[in-house]
Biopython code that builds the backbone (N, CA, C, O; Angstrom):
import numpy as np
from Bio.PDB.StructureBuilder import StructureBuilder

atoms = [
    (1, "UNK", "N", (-13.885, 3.336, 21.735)),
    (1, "UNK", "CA", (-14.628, 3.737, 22.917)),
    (1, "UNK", "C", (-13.853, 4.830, 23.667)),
    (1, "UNK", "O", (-12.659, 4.748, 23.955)),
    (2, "UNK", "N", (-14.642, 5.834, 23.943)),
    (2, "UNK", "CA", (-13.768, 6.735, 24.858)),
    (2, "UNK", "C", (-14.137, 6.327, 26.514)),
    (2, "UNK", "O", (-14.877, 5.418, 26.890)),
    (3, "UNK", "N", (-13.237, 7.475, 27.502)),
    (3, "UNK", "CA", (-13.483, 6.892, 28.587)),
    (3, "UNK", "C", (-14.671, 6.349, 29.572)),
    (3, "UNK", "O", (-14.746, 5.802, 30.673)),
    (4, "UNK", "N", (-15.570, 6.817, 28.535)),
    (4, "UNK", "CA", (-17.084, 6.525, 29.427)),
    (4, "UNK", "C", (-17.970, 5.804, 28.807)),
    (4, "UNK", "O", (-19.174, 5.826, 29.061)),
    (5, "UNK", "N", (-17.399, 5.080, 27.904)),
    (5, "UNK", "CA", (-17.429, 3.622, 27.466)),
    (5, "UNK", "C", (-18.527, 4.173, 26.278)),
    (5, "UNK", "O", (-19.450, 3.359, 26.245)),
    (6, "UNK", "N", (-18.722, 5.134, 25.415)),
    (6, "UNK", "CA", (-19.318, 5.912, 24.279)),
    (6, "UNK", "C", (-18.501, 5.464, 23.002)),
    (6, "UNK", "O", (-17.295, 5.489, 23.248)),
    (7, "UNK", "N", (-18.784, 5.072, 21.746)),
    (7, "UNK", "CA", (-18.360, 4.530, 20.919)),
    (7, "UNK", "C", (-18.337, 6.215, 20.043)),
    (7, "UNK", "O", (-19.233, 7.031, 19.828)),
    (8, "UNK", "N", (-16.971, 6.197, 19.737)),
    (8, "UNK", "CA", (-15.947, 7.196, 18.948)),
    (8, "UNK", "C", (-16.373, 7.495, 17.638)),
    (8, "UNK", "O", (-16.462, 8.575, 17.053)),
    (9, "UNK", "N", (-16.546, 6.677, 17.389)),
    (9, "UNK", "CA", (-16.753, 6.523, 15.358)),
    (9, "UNK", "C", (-15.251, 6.387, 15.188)),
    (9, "UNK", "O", (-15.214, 5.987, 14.025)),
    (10, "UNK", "N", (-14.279, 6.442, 15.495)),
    (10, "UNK", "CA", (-12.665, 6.221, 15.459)),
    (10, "UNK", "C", (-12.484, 5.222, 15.022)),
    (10, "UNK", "O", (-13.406, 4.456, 15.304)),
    (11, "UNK", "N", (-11.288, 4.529, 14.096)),
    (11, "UNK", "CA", (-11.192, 3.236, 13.640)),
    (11, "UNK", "C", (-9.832, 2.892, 14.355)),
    (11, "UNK", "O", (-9.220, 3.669, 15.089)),
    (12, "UNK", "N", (-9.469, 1.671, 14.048)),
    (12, "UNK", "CA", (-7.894, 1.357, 14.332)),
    (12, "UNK", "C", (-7.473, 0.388, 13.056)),
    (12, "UNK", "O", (-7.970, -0.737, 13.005)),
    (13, "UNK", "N", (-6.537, 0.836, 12.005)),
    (13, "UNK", "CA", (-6.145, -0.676, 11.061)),
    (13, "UNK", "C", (-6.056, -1.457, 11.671)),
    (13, "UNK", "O", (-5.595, -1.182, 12.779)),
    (14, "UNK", "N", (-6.380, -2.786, 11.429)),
    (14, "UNK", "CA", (-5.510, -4.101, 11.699)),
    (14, "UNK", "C", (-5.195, -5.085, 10.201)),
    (14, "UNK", "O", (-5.853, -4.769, 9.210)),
    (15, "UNK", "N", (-4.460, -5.944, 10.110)),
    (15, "UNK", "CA", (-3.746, -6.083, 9.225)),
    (15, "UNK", "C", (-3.693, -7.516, 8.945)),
    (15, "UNK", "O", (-2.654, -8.008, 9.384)),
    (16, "UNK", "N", (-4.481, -8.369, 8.350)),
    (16, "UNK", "CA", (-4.816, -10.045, 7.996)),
    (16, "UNK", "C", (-2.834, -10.249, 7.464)),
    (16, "UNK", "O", (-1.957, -9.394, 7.337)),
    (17, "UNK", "N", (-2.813, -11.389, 7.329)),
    (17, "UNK", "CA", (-1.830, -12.137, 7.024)),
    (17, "UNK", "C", (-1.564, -11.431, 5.757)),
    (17, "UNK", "O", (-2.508, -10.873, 5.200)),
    (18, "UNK", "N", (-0.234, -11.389, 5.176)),
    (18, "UNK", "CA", (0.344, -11.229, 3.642)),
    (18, "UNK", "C", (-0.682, -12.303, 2.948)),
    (18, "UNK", "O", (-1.183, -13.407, 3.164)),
    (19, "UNK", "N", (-0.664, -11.248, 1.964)),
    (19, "UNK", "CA", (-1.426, -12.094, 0.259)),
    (19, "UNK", "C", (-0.660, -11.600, -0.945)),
    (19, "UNK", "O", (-0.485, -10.434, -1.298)),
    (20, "UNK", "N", (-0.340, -12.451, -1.372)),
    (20, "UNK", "CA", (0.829, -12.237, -2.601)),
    (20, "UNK", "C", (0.124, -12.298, -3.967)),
    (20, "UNK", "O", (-0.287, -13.239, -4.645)),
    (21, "UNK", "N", (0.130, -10.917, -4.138)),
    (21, "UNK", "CA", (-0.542, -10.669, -5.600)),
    (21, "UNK", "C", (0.678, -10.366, -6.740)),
    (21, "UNK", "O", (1.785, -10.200, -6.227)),
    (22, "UNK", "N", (0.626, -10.282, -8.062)),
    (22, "UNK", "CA", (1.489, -10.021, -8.868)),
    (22, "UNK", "C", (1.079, -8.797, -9.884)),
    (22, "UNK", "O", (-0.039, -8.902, -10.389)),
    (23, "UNK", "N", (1.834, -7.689, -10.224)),
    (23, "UNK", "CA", (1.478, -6.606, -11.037)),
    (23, "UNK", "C", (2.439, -5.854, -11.792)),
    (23, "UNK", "O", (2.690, -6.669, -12.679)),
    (24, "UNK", "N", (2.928, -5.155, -11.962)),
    (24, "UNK", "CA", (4.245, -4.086, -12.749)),
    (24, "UNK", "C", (4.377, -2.869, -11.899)),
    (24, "UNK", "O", (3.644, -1.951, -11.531)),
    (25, "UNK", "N", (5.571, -3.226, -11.746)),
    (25, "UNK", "CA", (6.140, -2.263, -10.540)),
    (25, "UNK", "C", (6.920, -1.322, -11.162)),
    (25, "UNK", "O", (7.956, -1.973, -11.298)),
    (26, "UNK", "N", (7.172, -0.114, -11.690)),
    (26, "UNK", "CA", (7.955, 1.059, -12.239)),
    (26, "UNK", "C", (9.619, 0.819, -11.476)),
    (26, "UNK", "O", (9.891, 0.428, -10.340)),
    (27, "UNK", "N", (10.134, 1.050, -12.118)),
    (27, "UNK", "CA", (11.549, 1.224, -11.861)),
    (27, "UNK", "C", (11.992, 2.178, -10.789)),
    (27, "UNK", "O", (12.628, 2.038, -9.744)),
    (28, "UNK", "N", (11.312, 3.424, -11.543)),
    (28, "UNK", "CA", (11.403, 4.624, -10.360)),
    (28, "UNK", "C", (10.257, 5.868, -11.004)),
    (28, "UNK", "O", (9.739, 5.773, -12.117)),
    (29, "UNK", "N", (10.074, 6.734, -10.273)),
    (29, "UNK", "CA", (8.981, 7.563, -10.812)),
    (29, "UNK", "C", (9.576, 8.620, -11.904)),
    (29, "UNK", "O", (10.661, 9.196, -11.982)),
    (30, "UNK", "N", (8.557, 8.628, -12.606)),
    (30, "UNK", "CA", (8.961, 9.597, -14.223)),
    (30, "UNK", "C", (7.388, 10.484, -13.521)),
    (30, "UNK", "O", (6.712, 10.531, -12.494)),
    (31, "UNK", "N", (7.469, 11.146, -15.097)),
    (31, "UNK", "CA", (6.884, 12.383, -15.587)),
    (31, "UNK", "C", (5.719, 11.588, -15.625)),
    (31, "UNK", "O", (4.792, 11.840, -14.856)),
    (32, "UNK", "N", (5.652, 10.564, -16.511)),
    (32, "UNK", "CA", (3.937, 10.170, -16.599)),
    (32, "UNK", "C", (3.102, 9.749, -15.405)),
    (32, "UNK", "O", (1.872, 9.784, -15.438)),
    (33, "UNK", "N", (3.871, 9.308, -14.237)),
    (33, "UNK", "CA", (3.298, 8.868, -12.561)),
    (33, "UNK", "C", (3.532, 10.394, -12.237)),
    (33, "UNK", "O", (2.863, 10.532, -11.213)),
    (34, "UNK", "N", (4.046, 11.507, -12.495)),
    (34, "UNK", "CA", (3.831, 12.556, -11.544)),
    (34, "UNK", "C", (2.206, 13.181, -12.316)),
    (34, "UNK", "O", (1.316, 13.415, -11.499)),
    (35, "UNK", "N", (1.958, 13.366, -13.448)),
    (35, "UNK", "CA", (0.908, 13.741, -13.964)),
    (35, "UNK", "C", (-0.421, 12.537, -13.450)),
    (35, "UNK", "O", (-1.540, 13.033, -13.325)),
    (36, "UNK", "N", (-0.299, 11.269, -13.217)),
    (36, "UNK", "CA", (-1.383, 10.582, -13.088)),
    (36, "UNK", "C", (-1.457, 10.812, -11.319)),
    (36, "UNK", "O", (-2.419, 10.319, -10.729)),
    (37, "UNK", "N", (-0.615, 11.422, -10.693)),
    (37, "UNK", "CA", (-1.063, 11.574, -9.326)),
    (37, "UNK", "C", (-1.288, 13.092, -9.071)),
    (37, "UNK", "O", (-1.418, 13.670, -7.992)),
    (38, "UNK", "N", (-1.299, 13.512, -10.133)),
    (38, "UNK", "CA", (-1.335, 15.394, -9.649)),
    (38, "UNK", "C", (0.178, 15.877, -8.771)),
    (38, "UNK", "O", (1.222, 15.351, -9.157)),
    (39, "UNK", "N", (0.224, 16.713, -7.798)),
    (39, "UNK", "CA", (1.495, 17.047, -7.430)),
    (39, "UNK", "C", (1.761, 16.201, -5.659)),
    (39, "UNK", "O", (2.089, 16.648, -4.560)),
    (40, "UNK", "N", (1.420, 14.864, -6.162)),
    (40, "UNK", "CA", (1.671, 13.652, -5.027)),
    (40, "UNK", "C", (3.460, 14.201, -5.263)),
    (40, "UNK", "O", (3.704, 14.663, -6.378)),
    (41, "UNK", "N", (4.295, 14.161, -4.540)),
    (41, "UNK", "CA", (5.643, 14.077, -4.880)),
    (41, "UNK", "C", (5.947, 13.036, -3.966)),
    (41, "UNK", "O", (7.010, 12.637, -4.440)),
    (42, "UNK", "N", (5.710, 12.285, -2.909)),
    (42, "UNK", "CA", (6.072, 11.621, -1.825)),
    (42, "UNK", "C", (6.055, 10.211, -2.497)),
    (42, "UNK", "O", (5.257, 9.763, -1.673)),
    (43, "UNK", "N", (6.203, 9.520, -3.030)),
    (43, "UNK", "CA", (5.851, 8.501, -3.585)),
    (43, "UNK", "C", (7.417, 7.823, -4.717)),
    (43, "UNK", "O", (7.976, 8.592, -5.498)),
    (44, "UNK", "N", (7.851, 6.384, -4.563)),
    (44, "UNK", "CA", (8.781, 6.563, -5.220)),
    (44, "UNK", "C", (8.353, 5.374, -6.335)),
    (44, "UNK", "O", (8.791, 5.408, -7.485)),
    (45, "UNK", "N", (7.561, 4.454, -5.918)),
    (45, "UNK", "CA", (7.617, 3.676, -7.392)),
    (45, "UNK", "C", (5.963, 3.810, -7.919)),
    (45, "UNK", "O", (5.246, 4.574, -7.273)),
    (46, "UNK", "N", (5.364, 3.060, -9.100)),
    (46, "UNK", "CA", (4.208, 3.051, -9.454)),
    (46, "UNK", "C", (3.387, 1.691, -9.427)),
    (46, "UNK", "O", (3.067, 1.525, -10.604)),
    (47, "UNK", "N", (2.968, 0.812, -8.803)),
    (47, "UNK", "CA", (2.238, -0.515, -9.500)),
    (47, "UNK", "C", (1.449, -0.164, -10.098)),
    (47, "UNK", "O", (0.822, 0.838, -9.754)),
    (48, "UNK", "N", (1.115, -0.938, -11.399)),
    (48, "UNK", "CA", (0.191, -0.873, -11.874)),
    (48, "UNK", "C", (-0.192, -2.120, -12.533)),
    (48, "UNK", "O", (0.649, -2.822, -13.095)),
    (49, "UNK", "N", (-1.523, -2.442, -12.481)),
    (49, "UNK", "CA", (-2.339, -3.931, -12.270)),
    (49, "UNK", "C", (-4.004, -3.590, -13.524)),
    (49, "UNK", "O", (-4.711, -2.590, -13.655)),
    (50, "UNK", "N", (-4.036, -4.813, -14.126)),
    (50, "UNK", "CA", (-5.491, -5.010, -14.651)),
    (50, "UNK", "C", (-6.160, -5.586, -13.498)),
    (50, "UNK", "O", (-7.249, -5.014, -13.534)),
    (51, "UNK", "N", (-6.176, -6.270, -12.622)),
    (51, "UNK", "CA", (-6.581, -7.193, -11.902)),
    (51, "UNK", "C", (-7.431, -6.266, -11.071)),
    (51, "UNK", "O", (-6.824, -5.842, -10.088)),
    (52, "UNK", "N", (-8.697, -5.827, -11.199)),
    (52, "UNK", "CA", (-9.295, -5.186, -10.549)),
    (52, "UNK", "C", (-10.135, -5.385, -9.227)),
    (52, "UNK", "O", (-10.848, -4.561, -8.654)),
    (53, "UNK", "N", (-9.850, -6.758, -8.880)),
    (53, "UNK", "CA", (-9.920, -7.564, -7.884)),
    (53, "UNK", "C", (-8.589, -7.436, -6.919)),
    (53, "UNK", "O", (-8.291, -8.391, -6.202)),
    (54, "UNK", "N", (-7.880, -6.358, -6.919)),
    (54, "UNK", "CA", (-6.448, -6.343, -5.697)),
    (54, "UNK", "C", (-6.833, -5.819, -5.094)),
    (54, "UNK", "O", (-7.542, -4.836, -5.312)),
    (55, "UNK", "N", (-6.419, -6.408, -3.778)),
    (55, "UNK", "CA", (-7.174, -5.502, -2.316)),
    (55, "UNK", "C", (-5.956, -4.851, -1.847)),
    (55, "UNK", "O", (-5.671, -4.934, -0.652)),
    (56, "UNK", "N", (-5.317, -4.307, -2.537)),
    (56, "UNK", "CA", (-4.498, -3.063, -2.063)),
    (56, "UNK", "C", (-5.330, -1.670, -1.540)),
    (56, "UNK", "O", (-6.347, -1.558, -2.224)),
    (57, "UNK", "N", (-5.254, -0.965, -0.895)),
    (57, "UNK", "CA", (-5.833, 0.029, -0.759)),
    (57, "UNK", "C", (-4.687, 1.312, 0.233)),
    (57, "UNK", "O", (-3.603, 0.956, 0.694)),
    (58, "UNK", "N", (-5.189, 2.637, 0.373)),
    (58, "UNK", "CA", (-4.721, 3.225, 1.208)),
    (58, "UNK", "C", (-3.877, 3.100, 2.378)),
    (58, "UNK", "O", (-2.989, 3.813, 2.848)),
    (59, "UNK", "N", (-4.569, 1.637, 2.829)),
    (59, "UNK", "CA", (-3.986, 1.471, 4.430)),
    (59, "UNK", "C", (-3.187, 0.006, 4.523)),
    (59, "UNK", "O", (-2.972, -0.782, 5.444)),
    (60, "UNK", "N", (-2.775, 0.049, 2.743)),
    (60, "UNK", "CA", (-1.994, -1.369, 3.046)),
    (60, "UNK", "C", (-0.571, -0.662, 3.400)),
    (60, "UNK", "O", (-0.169, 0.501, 3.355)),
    (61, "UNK", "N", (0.178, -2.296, 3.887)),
    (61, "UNK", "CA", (1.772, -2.372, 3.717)),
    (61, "UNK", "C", (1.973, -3.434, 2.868)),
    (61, "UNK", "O", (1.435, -4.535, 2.750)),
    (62, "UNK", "N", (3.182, -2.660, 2.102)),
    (62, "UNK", "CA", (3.989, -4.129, 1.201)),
    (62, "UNK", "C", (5.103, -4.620, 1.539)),
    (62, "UNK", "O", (5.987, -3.967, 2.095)),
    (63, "UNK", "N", (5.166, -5.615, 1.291)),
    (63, "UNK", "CA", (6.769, -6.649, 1.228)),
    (63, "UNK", "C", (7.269, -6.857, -0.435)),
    (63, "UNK", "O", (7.107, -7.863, -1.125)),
    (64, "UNK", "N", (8.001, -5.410, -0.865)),
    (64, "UNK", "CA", (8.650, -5.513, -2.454)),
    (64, "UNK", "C", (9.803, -6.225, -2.556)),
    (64, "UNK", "O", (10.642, -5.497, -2.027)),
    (65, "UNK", "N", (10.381, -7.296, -2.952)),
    (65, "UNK", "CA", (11.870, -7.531, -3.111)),
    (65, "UNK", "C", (12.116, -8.248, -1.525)),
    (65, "UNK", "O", (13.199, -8.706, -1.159)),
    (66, "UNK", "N", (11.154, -8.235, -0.890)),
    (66, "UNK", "CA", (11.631, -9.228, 0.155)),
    (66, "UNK", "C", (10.407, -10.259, 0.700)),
    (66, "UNK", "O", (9.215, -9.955, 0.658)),
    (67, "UNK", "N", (10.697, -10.962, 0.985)),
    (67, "UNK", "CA", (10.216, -12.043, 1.686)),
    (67, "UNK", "C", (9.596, -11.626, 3.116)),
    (67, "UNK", "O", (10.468, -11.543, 3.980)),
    (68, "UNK", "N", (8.358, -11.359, 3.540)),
    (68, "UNK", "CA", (7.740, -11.670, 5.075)),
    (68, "UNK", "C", (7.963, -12.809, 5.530)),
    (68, "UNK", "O", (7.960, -13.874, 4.911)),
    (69, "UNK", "N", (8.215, -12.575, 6.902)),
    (69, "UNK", "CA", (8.400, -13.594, 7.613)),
    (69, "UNK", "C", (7.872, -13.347, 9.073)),
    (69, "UNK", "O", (7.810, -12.287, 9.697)),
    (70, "UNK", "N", (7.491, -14.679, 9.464)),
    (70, "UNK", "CA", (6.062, -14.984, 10.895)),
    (70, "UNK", "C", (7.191, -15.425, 11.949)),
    (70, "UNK", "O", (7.942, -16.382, 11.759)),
    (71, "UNK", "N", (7.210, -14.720, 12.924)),
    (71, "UNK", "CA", (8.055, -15.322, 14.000)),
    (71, "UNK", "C", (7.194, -15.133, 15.415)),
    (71, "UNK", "O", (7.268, -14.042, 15.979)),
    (72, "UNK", "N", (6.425, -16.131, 15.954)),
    (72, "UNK", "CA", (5.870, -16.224, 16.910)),
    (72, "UNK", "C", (4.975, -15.087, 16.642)),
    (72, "UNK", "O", (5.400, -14.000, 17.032)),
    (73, "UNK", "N", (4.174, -15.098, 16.238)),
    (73, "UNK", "CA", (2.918, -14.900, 15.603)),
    (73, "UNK", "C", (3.142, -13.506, 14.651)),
    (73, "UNK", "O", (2.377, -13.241, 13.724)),
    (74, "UNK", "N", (4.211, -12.726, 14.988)),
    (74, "UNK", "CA", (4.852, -11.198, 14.034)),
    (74, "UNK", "C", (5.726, -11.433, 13.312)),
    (74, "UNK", "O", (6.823, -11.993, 13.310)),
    (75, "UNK", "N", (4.436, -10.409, 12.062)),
    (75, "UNK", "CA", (5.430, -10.913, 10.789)),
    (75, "UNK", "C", (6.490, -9.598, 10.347)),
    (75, "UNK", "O", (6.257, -8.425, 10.637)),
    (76, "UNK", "N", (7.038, -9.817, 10.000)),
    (76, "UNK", "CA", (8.562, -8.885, 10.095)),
    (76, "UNK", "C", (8.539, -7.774, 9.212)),
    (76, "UNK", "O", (8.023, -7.931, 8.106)),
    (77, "UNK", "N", (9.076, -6.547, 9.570)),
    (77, "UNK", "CA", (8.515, -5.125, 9.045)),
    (77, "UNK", "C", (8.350, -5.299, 7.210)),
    (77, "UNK", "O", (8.794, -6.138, 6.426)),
    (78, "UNK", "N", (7.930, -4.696, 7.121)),
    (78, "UNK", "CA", (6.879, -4.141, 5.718)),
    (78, "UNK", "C", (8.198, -2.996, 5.329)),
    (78, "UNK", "O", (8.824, -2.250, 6.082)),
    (79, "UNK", "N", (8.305, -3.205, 3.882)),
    (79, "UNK", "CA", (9.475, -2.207, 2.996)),
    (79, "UNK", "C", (8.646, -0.807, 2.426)),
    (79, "UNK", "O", (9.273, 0.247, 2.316)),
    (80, "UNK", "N", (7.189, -0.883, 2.074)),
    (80, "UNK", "CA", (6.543, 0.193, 1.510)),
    (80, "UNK", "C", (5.598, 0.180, 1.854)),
    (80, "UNK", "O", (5.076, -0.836, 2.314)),
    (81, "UNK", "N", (4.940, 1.468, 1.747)),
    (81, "UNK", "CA", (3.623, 1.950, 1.781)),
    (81, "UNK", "C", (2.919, 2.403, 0.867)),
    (81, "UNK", "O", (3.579, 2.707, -0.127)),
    (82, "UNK", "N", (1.551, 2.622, 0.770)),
    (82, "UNK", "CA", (1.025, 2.444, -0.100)),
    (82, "UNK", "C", (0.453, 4.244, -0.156)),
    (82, "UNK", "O", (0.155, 4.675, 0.958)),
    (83, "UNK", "N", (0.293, 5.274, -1.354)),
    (83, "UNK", "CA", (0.376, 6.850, -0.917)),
    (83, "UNK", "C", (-0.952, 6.930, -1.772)),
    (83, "UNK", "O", (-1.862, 7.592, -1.273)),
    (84, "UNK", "N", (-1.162, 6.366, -2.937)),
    (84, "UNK", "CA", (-2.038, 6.610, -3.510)),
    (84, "UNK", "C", (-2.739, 5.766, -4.108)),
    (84, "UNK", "O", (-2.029, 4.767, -4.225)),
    (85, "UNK", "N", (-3.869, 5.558, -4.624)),
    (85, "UNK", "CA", (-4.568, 4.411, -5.461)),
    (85, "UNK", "C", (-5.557, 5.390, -6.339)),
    (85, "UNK", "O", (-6.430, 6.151, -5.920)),
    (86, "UNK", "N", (-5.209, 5.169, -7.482)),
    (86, "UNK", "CA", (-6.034, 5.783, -8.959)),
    (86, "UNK", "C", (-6.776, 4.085, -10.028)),
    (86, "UNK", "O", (-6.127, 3.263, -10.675)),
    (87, "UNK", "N", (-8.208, 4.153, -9.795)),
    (87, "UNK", "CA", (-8.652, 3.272, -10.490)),
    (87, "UNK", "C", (-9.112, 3.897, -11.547)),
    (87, "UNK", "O", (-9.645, 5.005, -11.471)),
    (88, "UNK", "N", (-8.938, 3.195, -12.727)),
    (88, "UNK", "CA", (-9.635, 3.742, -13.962)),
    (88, "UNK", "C", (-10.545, 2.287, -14.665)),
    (88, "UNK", "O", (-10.407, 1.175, -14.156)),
    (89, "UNK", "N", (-11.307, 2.488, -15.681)),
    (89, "UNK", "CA", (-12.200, 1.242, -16.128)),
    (89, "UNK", "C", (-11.627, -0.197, -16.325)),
    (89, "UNK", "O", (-12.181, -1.295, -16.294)),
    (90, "UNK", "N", (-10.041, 0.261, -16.587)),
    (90, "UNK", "CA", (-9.714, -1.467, -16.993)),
    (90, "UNK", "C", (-8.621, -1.366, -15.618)),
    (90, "UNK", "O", (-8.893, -2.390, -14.992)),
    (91, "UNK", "N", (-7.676, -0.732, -14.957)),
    (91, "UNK", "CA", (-6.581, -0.817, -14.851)),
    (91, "UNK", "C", (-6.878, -0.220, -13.193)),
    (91, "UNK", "O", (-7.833, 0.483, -12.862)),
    (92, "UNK", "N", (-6.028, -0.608, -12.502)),
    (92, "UNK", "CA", (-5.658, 0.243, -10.980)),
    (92, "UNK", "C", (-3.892, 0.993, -11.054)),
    (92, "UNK", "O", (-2.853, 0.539, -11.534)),
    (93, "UNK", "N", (-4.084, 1.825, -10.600)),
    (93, "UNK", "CA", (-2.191, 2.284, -10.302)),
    (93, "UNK", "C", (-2.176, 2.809, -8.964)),
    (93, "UNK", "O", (-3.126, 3.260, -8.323)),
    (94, "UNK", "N", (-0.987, 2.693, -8.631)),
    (94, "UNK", "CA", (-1.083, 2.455, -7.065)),
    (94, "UNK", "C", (0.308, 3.291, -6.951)),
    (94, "UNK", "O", (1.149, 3.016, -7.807)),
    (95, "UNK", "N", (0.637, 4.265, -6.001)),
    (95, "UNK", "CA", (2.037, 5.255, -5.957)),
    (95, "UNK", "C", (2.041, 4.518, -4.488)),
    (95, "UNK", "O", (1.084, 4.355, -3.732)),
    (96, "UNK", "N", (3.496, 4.099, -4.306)),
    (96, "UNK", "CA", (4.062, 3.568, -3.179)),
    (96, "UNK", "C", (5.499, 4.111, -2.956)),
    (96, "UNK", "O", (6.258, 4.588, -3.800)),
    (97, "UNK", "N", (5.646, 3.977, -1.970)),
    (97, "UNK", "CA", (6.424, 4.773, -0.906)),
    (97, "UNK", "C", (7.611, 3.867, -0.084)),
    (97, "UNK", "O", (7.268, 2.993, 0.712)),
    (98, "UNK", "N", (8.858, 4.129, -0.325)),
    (98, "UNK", "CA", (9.701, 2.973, 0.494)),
    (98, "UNK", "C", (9.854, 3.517, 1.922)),
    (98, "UNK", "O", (10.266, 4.656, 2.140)),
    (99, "UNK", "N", (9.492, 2.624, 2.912)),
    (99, "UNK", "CA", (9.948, 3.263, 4.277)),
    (99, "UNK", "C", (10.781, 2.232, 5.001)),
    (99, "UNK", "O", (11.020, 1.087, 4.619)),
    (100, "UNK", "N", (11.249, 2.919, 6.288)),
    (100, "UNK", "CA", (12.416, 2.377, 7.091)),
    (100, "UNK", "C", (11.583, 2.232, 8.145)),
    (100, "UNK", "O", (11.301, 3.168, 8.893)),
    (101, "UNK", "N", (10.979, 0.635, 8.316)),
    (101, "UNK", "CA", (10.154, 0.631, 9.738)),
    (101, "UNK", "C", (11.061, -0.292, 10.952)),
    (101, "UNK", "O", (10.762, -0.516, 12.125)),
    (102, "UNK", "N", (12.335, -0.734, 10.115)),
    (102, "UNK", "CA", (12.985, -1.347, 11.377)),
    (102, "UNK", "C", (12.689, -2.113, 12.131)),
    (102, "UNK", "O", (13.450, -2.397, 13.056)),
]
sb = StructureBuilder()
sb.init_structure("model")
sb.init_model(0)
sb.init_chain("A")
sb.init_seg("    ")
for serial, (resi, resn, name, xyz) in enumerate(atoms, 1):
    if name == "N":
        sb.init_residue(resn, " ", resi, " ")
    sb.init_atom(name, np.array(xyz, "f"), 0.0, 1.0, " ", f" {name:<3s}", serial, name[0])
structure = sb.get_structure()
């Protein structure tokens, strides 16, 4: 809503509880994740999943290698982001991003 109470079309994320899915996470990015994202360079690992049912998308955050945790109702910063999502007929791949949210 802007100030005269007119609806924006503007969104805001909000962010449901962690859901712990399982997939193959790349070591670190090669040649074959720079060709399946075009010239994405921002991006440091790859998931990639059959499970074409993962609700990963654009505007998620992940918890890789660590544990979330709920402390009076906030759950504790997120290690990556999510830069890209490429679905193909059987498979999803997903280019993620490590950040420092502190």
């Amino acid at each position: 809503m802007d100030e005269w109470g007119n609806e924006t079309g503007e969104y805001t994320v909000a962010y449901l509880d962690p859901v712990q899915c399982k997939a193959n996470i790349s070591p670190a990015r090669g040649e074959a994740q720079v060709a399946q994202f075009g010239d994405l360079d921002s991006y440091d690992k790859v998931i990639v999943t059959a499970d074409m049912t993962c609700p990963i998308d654009e505007n998620s955050i992940l918890y890789i290698g660590i544990e979330p945790v709920e402390t009076d109702g906030v759950w504790s910063a997120h290690n990556y982001t999510v830069r890209r999502v490429a679905k193909s007929l059987n498979q999803i791949a997903i280019a993620i991003r490590k950040v420092d949210v502190g």
